[in-house]
SEMITOR-825769 format. One record per residue (C-alpha): residue in one letter; x, y negated, z. Coordinates in steps of 0.25 Angstrom, whole numbers, padded with zeros to 4 digits, always signed. Layout:
AXYZ;...
//
This chain:
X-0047-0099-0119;X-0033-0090-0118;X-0036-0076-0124;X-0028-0065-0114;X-0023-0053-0118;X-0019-0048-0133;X-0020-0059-0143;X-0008-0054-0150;X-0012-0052-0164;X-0027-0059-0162;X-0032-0068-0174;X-0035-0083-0173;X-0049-0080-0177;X-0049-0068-0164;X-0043-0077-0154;X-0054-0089-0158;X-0064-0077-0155;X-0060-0073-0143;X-0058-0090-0137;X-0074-0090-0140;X-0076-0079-0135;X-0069-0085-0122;X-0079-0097-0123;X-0092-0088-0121;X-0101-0087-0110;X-0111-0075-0106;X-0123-0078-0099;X-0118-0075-0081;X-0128-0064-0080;X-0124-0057-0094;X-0113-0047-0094;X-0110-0049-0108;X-0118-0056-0120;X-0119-0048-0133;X-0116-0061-0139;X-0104-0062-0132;X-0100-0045-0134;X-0102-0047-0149;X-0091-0057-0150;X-0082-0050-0143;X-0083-0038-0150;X-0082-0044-0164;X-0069-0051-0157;X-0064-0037-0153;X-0067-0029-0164;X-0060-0040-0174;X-0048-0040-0165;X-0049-0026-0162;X-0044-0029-0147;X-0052-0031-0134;X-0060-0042-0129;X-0061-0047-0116;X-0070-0058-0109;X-0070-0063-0093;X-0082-0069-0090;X-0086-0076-0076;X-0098-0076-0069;X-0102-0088-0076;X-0101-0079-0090;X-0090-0088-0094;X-0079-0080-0102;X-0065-0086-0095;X-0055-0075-0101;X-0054-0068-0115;X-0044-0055-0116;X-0041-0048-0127;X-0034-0035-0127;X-0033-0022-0138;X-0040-0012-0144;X-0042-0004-0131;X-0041-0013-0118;X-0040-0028-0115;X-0029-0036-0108;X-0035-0043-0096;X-0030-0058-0091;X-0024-0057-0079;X-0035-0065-0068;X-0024-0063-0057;X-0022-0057-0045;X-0033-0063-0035;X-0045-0054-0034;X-0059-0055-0033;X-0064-0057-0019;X-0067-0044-0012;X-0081-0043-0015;X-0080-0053-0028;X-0078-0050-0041;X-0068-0056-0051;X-0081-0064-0057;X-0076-0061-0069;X-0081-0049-0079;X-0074-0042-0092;X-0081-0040-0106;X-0073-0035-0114;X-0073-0025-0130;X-0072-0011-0131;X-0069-0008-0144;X-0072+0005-0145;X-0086+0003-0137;X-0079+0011-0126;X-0083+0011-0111;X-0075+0002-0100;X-0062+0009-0099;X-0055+0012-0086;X-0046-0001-0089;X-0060-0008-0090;X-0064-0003-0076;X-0050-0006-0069;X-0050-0019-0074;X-0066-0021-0069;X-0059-0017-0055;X-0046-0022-0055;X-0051-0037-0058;X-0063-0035-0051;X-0071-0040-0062;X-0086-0042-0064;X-0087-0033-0075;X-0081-0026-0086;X-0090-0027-0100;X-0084-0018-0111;X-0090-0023-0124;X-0090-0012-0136;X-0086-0016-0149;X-0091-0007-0161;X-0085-0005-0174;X-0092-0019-0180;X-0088-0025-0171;X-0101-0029-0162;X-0103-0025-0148;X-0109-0014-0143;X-0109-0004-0129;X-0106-0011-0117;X-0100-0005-0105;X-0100-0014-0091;X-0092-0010-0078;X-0094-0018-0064;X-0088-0013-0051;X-0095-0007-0041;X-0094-0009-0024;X-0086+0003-0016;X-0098+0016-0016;X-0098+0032-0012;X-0098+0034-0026;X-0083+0029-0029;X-0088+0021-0041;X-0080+0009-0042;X-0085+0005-0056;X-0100+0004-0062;X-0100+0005-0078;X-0113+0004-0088;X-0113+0005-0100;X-0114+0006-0113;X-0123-0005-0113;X-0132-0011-0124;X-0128-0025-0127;X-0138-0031-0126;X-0145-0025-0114;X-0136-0026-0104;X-0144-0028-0091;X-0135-0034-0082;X-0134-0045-0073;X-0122-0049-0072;X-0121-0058-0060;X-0129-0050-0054;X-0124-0039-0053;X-0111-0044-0049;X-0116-0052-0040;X-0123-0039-0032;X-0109-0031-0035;X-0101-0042-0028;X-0111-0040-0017;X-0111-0026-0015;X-0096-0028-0016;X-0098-0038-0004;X-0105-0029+0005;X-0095-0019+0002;X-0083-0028+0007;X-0092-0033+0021;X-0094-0019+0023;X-0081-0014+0022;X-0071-0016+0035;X-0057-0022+0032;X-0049-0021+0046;X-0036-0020+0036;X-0030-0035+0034;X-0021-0032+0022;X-0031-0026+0011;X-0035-0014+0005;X-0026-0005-0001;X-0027+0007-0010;X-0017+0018-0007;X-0010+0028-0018;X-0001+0040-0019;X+0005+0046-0030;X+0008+0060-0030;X+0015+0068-0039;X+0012+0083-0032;X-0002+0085-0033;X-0001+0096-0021;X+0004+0086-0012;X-0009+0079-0011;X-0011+0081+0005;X+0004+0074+0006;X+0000+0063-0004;X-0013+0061+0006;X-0005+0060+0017;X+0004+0050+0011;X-0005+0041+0009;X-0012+0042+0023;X+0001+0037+0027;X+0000+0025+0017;X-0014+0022+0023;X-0008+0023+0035;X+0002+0011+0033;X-0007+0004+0026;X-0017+0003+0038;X-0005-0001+0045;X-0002-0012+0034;X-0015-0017+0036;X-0022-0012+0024;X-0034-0004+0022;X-0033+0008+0013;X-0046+0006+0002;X-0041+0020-0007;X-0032+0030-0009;X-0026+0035-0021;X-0018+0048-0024;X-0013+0049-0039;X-0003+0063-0043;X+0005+0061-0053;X+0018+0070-0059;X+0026+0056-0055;X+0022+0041-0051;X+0020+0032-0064;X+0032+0023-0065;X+0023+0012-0065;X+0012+0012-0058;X+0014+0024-0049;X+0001+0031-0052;X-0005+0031-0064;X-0010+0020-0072;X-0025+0026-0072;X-0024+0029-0058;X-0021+0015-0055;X-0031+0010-0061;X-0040+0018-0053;X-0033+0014-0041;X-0038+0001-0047;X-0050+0001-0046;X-0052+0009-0034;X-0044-0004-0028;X-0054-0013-0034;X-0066-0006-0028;X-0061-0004-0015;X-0055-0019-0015;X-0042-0016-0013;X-0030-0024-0015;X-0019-0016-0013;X-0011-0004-0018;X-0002+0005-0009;X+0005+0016-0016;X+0011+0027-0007;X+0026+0027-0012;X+0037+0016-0017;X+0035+0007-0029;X+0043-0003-0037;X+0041-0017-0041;X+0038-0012-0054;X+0027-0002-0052;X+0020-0012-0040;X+0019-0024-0051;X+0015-0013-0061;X+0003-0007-0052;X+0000-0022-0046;X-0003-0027-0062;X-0011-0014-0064;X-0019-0017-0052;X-0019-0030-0045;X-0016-0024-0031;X-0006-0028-0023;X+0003-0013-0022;X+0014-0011-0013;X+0021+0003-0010;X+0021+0010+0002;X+0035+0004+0007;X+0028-0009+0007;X+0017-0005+0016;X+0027+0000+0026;X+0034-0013+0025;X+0022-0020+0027;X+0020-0012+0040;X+0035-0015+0043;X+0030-0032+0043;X+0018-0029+0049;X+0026-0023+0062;X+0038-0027+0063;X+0039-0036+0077;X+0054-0039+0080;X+0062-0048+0073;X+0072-0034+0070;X+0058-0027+0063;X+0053-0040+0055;X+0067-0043+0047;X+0069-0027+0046;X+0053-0028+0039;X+0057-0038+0030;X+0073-0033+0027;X+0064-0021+0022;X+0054-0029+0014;X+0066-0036+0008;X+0073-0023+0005;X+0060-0016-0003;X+0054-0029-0010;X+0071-0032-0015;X+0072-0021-0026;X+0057-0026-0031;X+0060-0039-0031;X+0061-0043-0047;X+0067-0055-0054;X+0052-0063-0053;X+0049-0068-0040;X+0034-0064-0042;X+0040-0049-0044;X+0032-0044-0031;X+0022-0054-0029;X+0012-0045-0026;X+0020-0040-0014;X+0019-0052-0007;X+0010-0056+0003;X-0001-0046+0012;X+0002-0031+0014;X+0016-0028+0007;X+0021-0041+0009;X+0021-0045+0022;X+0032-0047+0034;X+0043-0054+0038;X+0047-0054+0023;X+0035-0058+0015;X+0038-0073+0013;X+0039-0069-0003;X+0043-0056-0008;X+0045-0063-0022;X+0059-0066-0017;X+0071-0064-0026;X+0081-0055-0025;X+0092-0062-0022;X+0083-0070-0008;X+0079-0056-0004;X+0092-0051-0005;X+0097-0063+0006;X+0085-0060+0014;X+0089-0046+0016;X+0103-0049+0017;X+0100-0062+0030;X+0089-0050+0037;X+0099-0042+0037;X+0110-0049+0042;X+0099-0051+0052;X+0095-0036+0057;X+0110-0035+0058;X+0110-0046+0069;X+0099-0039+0074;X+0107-0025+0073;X+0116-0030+0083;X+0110-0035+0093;X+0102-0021+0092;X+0114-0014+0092;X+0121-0020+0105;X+0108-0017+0112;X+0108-0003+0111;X+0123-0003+0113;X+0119-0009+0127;X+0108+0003+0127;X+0118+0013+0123;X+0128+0010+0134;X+0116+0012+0144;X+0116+0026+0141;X+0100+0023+0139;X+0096+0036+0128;X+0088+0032+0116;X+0077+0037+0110;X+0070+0033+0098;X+0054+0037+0093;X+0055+0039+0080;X+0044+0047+0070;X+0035+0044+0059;X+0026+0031+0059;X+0014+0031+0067;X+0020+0043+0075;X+0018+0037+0088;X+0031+0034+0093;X+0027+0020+0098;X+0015+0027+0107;X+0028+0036+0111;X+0037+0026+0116;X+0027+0018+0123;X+0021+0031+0129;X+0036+0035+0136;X+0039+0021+0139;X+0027+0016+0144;X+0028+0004+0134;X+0019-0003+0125;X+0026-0003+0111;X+0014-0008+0100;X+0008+0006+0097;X+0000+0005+0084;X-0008+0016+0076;X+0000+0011+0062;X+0011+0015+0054;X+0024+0008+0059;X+0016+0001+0070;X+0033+0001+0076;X+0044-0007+0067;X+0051-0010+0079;X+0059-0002+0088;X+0054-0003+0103;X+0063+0003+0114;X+0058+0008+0128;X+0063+0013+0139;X+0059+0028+0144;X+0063+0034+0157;X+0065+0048+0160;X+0065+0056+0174;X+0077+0057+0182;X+0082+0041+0177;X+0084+0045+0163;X+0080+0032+0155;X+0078+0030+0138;X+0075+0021+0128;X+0065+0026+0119;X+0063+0018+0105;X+0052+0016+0095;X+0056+0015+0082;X+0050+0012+0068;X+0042+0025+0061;X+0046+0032+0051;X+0038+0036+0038;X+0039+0044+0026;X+0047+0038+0014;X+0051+0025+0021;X+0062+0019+0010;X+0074+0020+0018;X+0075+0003+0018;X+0064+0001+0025;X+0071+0010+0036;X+0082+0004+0036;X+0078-0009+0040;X+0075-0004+0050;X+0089-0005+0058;X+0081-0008+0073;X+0074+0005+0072;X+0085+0013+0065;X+0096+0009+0075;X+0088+0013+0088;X+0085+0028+0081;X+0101+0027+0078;X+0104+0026+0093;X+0093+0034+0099;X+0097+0048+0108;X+0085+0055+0103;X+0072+0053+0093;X+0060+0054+0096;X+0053+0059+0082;X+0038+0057+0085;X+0030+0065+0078;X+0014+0063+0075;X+0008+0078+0078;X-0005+0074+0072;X+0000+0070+0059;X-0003+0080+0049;X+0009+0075+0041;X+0018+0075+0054;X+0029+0085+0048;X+0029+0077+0037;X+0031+0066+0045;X+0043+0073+0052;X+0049+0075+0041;X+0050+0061+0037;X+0055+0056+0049;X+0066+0067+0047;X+0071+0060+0034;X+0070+0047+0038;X+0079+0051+0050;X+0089+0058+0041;X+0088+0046+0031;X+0092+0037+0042;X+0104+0048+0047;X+0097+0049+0061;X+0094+0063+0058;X+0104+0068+0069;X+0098+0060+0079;X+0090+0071+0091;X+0076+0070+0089;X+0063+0074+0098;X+0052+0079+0090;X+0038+0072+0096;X+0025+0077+0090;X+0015+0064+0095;X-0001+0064+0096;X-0001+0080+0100;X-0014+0078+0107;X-0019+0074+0091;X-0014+0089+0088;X-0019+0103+0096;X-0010+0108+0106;X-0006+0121+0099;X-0002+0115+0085;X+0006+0103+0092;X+0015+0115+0101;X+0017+0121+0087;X+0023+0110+0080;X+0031+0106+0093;X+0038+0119+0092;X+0039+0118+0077;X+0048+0104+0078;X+0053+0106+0091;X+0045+0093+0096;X+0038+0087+0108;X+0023+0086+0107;X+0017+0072+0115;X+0007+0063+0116;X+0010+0048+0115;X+0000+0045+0120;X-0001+0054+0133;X+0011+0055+0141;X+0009+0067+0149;X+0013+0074+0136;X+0027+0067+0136;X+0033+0078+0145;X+0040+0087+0135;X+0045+0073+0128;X+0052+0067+0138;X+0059+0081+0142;X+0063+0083+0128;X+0068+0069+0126;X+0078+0070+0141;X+0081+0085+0134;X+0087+0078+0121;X+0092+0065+0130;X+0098+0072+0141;X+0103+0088+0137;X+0114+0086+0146;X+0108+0082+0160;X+0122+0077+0164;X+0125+0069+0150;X+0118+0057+0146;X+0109+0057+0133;X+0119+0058+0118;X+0114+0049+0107;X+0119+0053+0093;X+0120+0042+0086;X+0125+0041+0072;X+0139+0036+0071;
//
């Protein structure tokens, strides 16, 4: 039998002891043998390091490790999990040479393998075995407790079934899953934020009810949160490496399989936090293009989806074509793009170059309809605000059309174009567009020409705003630099404050006066009034001149 982990430096005599050491058996029902502890400590204390045995079911030891004075190198048993409710069917004995209790390495590598058992062995000063400590995992409860650890323990009176009592644990453990509703068909996720400005924890929750937020949209269910501050991110691994491994198990125990961090991260620091873990990771950019793939309808929106993809995964992509591997496949790596993200550098740069070359062909024909448009004299008006604001419920509500109206993030990729007519035979176009969202990298904007190009031509903006949003000035303010990023800044914009009835009367007049707005109700009509006079105020000042677009040069 191979011996993983440190050898360097081992004897011939040591390695001999640790092969028969791989040959024995313990009865299925005993945890550990004092036979079988004995000569493992006598090995450990002679080799001064470690020692490490994975036994099955069947008590059948199938891997030796062996590590140094104060932890153990583990072989790697790949990345396919236990099933759900399962165990690994494999448990870890190992030597502590101090006598010392599990360690919080112990218990992270008890959840993040999802093993049996963990069995710490002491080893004292003659080398004979002594105090042992056991850890098993424990079925989601009130109490929080993820682990259960006994100990110390007399060798020879350990009274424990084994396969018993892993056998009752994977039941409750069954019981849990059956009882627990999944309506989310890409996984269970575990959501973190690092801060570094402890007083900003309200803005740190908010953040990350906006991450929930796209991640239900994504299709993922959120199992935990997490909130770490820290003077600055770890270069590595974000958060700290003790809060990771919390993160860990927290994972384990509420089986999730995937980590969503609330900010950007490099190749690097997501292979790094993938060894750590074993959980798929992906950065808040993913999820948003995941949305992007989930929605996109036209055949404009599904090249611009995967132009974006292109353009994010192309910096990451290293010289091995495993470097992202993780990435592909289920949430984070999906869309029209997704047929292998381990693409080299030199194919993704001609794939960007050939969807390009396409939009532009696209662009045109874009561009001599609104030529067409533009000689009709027909104004233009484009809805724009921040995700989930309610433009779409807007446009269909003045139009009387029926564009997909969904309670998600980015639920509109597309730009949708209606017709509105005012009294007196005044006639618009009124145009949906894509949402805007705080730190959107500027590439994912701007591939997103179809959208960018209608707010370019448009007479007047239509800046929705969702009144009921506690974070709504917030909100405004990010659709402000976005709009100054994209140099459309000059444009004339109406204020709308959306969802008034969600907010009493009095406090909606106040901040209508505040930002000069209209207040409305999407969905109620009869509060359209003001609008519709504001928008023939700003289309039409001049009753005897036609409506001015300013549109940059």
């Amino acid at each position: 039998m191979t011996i993983h982990g440190n050898t360097t430096g081992l004897k011939p005599g040591a390695k001999r002891a640790l092969e028969r050491l791989g040959q024995r058996r313990v009865p299925a029902s005993r945890v550990v043998t004092p036979e079988l502890a004995h000569s493992m400590a006598l090995v450990s204390a002679e080799t001064g390091r470690q020692v490490g045995l994975f036994i099955d079911r069947g008590g059948q030891v199938v891997q030796v490790a062996v590590g140094d004075a104060s932890k153990i190198d583990l072989p790697d048993f790949g990345r396919l999990r236990a099933a759900e409710a399962r165990f690994r069917g494999l448990r870890l004995v190992h030597t502590h040479l101090r006598s010392e209790p599990l360690s919080r390495d112990d218990l992270t590598d008890l959840t993040r393998l999802r093993l049996d058992m963990v069995v710490a062995v002491g080893v004292d000063p003659e080398g004979r075995a002594g105090a042992v400590y056991v850890a098993h995992l424990l079925p989601p409860s009130p109490s929080g407790e993820l682990t259960r650890q006994l100990g110390p323990l007399n060798l020879g009176a350990i009274d424990i079934d084994f396969l018993e009592l892993i056998g009752s644990l994977e039941e409750e453990f069954r019981k849990e899953v059956r009882g627990r509703r999944v309506d989310m068909p890409s996984g269970r996720a575990v959501l973190v934020h690092v801060s570094t400005d402890r007083r900003r924890a309200a803005e740190a929750e908010r953040s990350l009810d906006e991450l929930s937020e796209l991640a239900r949209t994504a299709g993922v269910e959120v199992a935990d949160r997490v909130i770490q501050v820290r003077v600055k991110p770890d270069r590595l691994y974000v958060m700290g490496r003790g809060k990771l491994e919390e993160v860990v198990i927290r994972a384990r125990q509420k089986d999730a399989e995937l980590l969503i961090l609330d900010c950007d991260i490099g190749a690097n620091q997501a292979r790094a936090i993938g060894d750590l873990t074993d959980l798929k990771v992906i950065d808040r950019t993913q999820l948003i293009l995941d949305i992007f793939a989930q929605h996109a309808l036209s055949t404009d929106g599904k090249l611009q989806v995967e132009l974006a993809q292109l353009k994010y995964l192309l910096p990451r992509l290293g010289t091995r074509d495993d470097a992202l591997s993780r990435l592909t496949g289920g949430i984070g790596g999906r869309g029209p793009g997704e047929t292998k993200l381990e693409i080299g550098r030199r194919r993704a740069r001609d794939r960007i170059t050939r969807l390009e070359q396409r939009l532009e062909e696209l662009a045109r024909a874009r561009a001599q309809r609104r030529v067409k448009r533009q000689r009709s004299g027909v104004p233009v008006v484009s809805i724009i605000g921040y995700t989930n604001a309610g433009k779409s419920t807007l446009l269909n509500a003045l139009t009387r059309s029926d564009v997909l109206v969904e309670d998600k993030l980015f639920a509109t990729l597309d730009p949708a174009s209606r017709r509105l007519r005012f009294p007196r035979e005044r006639e618009i176009v009124v145009t949906d567009t894509v949402g805007f969202i705080r730190d959107l990298p500027r590439e994912l904007l701007s591939a997103f020409k179809a959208t960018l190009e209608e707010l370019d031509d448009a007479c007047l903006l239509l800046h929705v705003i969702d009144a009921s949003d506690p974070s709504f000035k917030d909100h405004v303010r990010s659709v402000e630099e976005i709009l100054m990023n994209l140099d459309l800044h000059r444009k004339d914009r109406l204020l709308v404050l959306n969802k008034c009835d969600l907010v009493p009367p009095g406090d909606v007049a106040e901040e209508a006066a505040q930002l000069g707005a209209v207040a409305v109700c999407a969905m109620d009509r009869n509060t359209f009034g003001p609008l519709m006079a504001a928008m023939e105020a700003r289309l039409w000042p001049d009753e005897e001149s036609p409506a001015r677009c300013s549109r940059r040069p």
